[in-house]
N, C-alpha and C positions, 0 to 999 in steps of 0.2 A: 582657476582652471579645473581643479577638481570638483568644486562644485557644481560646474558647468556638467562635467560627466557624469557626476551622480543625477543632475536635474535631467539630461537624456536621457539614461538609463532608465528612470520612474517615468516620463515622458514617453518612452519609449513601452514597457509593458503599460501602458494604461491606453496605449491605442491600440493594440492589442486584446485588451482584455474587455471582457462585458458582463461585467458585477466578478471579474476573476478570473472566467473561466471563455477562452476564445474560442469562437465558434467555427472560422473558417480553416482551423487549422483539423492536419489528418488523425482520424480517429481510429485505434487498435482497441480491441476486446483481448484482455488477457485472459489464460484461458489456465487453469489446476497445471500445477510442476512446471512451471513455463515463468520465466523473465522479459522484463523489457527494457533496453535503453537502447536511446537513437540521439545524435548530434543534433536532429532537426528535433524543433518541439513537435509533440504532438498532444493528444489526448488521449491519456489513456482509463477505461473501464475495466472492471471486476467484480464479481460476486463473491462472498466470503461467509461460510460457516466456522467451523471449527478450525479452517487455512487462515494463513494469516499473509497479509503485504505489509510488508518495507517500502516505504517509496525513502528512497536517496535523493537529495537535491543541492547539486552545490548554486546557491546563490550568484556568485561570482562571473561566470561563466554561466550561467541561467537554463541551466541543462540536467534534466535527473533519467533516476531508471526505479523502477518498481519489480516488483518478484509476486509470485503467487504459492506458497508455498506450504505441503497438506499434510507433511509430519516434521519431526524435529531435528530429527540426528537420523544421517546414514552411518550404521553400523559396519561399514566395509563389505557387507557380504553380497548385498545387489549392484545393481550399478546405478554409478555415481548419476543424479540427474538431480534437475531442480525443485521433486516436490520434496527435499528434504528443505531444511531451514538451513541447518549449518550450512550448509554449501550454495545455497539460493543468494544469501545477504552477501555473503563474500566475494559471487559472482557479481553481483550490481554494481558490488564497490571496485573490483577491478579493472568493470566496463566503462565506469565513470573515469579512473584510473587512467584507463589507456587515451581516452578523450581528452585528456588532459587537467582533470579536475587533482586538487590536491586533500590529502585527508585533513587536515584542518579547515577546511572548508566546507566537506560535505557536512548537511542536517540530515535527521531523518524524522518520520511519523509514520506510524504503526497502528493499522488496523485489523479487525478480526479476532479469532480466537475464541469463538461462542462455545458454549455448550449445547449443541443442537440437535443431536440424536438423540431421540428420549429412548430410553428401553436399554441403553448402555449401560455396564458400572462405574461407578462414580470413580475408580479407581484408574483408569483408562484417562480423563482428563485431557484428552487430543489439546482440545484448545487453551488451555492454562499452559500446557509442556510449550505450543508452538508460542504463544506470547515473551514463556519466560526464556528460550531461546534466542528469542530475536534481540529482546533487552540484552541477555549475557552478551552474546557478539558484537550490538551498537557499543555499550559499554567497554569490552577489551580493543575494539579498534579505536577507542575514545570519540564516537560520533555521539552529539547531541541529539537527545529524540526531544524535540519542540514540541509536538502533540500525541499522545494518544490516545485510541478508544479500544481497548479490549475486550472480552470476557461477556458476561450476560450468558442470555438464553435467544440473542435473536439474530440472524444472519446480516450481511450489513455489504448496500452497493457502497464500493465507491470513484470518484472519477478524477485522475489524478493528470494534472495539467504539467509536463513537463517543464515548459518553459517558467511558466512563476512560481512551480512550487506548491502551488494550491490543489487542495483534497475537497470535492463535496462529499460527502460521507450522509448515508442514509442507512436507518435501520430496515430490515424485512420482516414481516409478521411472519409466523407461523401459519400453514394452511390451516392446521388445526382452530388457531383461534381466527381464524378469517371466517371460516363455516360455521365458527359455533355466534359469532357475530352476526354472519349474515342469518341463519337461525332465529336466533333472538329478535332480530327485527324484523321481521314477515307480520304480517297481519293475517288474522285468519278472518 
């Protein structure tokens, strides 16, 4: 019997899926300071420099949420919204929360966190603080982070599939090194 459920279940997201990532299902662009979870799957997109996403995913229940989040800590004196971190992860995880997911169940993976402003001081570190941010909180709520990719110098798409869980993850060049490339290759 239970194996019967498990072999639907993978039966089930593999008709669904197409190399992972399902095509006919609805697609949201996450956009700076902004969260997303929904009961129905979807797909969701993002751009990421120095911000960084959480995507949440309880297995179980086959349903996650993602965050977009562009500094680390709200210090109480603005108002509370989601491009902080502390307060982005903890909203995903409450959203999942209330859908029904349990916190032993939820994973997560974590991307972003570049260093991509040239011309800043090295001391400022946006995307190291948001990285080590997100760790500290997966780790005090004791969620497992399964994958991630932070830090560098390059900005980074990526497209996070509700339903299974799956991240495509790509990195972005620099316009800078795009021009001095395309430069380079000109024939005169």
């Amino acid at each position: 019997m239970i194996n019967d459920k498990i072999f639907v279940l993978f039966l089930h997201v593999e008709i669904y899926s197409k190399k992972g990532f399902m095509t006919s299902l609805p697609k949201h662009l996450l956009y700076p300071a902004d969260i997303f979870v929904d009961k129905s799957p979807h797909i969701v997109s993002t751009v990421l420099g120095s911000c960084v996403s959480v995507c949440l995913y309880d297995p179980m229940l086959m349903q996650g949420g993602i965050n977009h989040f562009i500094l680390p800590h709200w210090n109480g004196n603005d108002l509370a919204t989601m491009k902080y971190g502390n307060l982005a992860i903890i909203r995903v995880l409450e959203e999942l929360l209330i859908l029904g997911s349990k916190y032993e169940n939820v994973v997560a993976k974590v991307y972003g966190g570049a260093e991509v402003l040239s011309g800043t001081p090295t001391n400022f570190q946006i995307g190291k603080r948001n990285a080590q941010i997100a760790f500290e909180i997966l780790n005090e709520f004791r969620i497992p982070v399964l994958i991630s990719n932070v830090g560098g110098n390059n900005g980074r798409k990526i497209i996070f599939n509700t339903y299974t869980g799956e991240v495509e993850h790509n990195f972005i060049r620099h316009m800078k090194e795009e021009n001095k490339n395309q430069k380079n290759n000109q024939t005169i």
